[in-house]
Residue frames relative to the residue before (quaternion, step in Angstrom):
aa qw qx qy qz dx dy dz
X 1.0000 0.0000 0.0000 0.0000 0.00 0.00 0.00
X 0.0558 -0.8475 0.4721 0.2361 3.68 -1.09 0.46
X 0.5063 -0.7222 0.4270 0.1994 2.76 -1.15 1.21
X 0.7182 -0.6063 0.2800 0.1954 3.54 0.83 1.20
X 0.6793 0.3520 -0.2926 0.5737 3.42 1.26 0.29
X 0.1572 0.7738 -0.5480 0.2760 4.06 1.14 1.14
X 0.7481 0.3373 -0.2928 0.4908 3.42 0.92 -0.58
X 0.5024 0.6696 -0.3373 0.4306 3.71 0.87 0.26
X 0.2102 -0.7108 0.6467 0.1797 3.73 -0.92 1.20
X 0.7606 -0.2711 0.2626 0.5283 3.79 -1.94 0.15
X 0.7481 0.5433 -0.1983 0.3252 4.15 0.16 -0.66
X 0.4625 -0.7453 0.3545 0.3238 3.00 2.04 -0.36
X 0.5397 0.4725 -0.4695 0.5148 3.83 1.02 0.06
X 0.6088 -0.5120 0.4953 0.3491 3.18 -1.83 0.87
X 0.3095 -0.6881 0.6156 0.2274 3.52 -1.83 0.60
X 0.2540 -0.7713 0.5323 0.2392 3.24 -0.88 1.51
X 0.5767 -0.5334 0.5025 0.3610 3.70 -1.52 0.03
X 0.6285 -0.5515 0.3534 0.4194 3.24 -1.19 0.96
X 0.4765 -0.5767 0.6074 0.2672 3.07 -1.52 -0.20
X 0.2052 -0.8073 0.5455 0.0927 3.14 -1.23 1.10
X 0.3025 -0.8811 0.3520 0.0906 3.13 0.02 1.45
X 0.5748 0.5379 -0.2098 0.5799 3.52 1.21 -1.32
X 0.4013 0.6908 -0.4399 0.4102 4.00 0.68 -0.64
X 0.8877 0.2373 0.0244 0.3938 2.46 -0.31 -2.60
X 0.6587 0.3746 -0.5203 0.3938 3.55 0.66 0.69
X 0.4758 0.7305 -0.2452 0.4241 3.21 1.53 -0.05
X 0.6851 0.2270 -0.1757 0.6695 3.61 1.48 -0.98
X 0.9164 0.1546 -0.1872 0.3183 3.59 0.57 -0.49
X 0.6008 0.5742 -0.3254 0.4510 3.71 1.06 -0.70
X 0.6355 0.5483 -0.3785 0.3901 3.60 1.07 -0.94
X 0.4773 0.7575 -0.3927 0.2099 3.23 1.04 -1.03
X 0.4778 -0.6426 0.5326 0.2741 3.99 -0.73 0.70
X 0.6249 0.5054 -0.3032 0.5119 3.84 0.82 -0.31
X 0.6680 0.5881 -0.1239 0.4388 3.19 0.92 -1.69
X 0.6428 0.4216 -0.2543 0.5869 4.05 1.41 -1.13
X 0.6622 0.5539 -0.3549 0.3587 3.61 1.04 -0.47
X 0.7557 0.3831 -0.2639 0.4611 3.18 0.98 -1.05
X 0.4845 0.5886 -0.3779 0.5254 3.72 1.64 0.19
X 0.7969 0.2223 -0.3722 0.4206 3.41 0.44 -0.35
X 0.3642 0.7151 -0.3944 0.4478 3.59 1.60 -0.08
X 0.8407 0.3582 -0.1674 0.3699 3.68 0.96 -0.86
X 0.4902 0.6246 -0.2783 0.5405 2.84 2.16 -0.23
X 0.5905 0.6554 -0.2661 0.3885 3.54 1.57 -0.89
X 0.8233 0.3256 -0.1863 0.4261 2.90 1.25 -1.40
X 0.5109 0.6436 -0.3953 0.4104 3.69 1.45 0.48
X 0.6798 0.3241 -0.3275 0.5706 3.26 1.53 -0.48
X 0.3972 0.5184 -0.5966 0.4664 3.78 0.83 0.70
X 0.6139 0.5974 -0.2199 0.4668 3.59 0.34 -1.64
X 0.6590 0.5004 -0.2649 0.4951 4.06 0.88 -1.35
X 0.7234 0.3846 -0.2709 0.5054 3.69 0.72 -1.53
X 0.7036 0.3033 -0.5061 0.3960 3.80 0.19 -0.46
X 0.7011 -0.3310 0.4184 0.4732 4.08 0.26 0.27
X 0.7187 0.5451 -0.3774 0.2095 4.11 0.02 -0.78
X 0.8541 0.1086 -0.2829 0.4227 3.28 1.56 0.07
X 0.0121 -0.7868 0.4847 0.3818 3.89 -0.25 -0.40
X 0.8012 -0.2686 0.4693 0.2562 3.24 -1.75 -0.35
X 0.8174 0.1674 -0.1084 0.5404 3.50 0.39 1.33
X 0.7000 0.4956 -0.3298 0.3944 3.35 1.01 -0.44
X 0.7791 -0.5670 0.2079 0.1681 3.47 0.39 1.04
X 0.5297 0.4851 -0.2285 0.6572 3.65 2.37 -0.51
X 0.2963 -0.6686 0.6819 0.0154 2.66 -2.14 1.22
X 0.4488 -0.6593 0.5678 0.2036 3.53 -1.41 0.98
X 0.0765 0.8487 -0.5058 0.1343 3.35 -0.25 1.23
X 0.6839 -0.6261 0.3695 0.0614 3.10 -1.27 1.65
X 0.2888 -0.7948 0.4622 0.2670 3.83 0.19 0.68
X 0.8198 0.3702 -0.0991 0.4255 2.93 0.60 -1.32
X 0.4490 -0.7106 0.3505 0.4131 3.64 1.83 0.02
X 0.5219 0.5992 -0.4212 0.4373 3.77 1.19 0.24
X 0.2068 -0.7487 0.6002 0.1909 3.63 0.09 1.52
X 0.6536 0.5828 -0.3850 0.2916 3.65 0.75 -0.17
X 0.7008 0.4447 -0.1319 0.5419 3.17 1.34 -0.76
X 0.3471 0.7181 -0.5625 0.2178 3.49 -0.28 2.03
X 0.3987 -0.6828 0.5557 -0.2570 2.15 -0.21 2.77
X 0.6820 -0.5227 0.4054 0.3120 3.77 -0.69 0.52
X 0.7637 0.4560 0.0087 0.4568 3.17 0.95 -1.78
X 0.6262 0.4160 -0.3276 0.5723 3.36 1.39 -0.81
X 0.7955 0.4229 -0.3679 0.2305 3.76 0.40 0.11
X 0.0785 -0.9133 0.3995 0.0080 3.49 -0.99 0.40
X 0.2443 -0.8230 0.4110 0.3065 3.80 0.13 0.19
X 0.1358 -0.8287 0.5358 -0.0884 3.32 -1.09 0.70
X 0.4616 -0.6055 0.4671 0.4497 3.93 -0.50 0.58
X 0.4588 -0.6359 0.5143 0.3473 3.59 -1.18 0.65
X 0.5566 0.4583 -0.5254 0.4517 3.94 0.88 0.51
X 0.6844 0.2627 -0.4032 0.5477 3.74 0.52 0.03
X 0.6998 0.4765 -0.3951 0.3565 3.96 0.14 -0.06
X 0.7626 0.1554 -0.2711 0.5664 3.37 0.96 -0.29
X 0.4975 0.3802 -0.5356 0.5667 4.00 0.50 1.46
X 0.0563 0.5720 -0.8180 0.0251 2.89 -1.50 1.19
X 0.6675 -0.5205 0.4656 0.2582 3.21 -1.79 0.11
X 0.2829 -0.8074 0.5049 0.1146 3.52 -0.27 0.83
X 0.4397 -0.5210 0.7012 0.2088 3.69 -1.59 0.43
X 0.6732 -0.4291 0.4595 0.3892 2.98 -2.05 0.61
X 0.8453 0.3061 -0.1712 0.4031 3.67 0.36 -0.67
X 0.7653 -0.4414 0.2255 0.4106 3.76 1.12 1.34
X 0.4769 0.6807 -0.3719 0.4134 4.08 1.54 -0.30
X 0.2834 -0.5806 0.6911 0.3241 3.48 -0.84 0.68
X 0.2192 -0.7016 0.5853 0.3423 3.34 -1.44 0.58
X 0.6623 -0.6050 0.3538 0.2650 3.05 -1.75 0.50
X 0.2060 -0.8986 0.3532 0.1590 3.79 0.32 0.90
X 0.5357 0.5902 -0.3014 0.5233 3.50 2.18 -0.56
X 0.8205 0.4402 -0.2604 0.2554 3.61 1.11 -0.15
């Protein structure tokens, strides 16, 4: 019989499953869309780098107004601490809500 606690290391927290790295570049990073909008955001960090607004290390993300990592338009960009750019507000069911609507 188990006594419910198989998934549990000496400390009591749950053990998570490895990570499959190769996978997830396999189903999603490889993706031709997926390399665009990666180097699209890399493009616009070294824009954002050359006019002075960020540096290497300091802890801020370039972030898309309009959410279109593709679209880095002068105006559409902006810099932001990486604790407000990568939180968004979630639904009951895991959805970032939409905050532009």
């Amino acid at each position: 019989m188990l006594s419910g606690k198989a998934n549990m290391d000496t400390s009591g927290y749950r053990k998570m499953p490895k990570r499959n790295y190769r996978g997830e570049y396999d189903n999603y990073h490889k993706q031709t869309d997926q390399k665009k909008r990666r180097a699209s955001r890399n493009t616009a960090r070294s824009k954002m780098k050359t006019a002075g607004r960020v540096k290497k290390g300091d802890g801020k993300d370039v972030a898309h107004k309009n959410g279109n990592p593709r679209d880095n338009k002068k105006k559409n960009l902006t810099v932001k601490p990486k604790s407000i750019n990568r939180s968004f507000a979630r639904t009951s069911k895991a959805r970032k809500v939409n905050r532009r609507a």
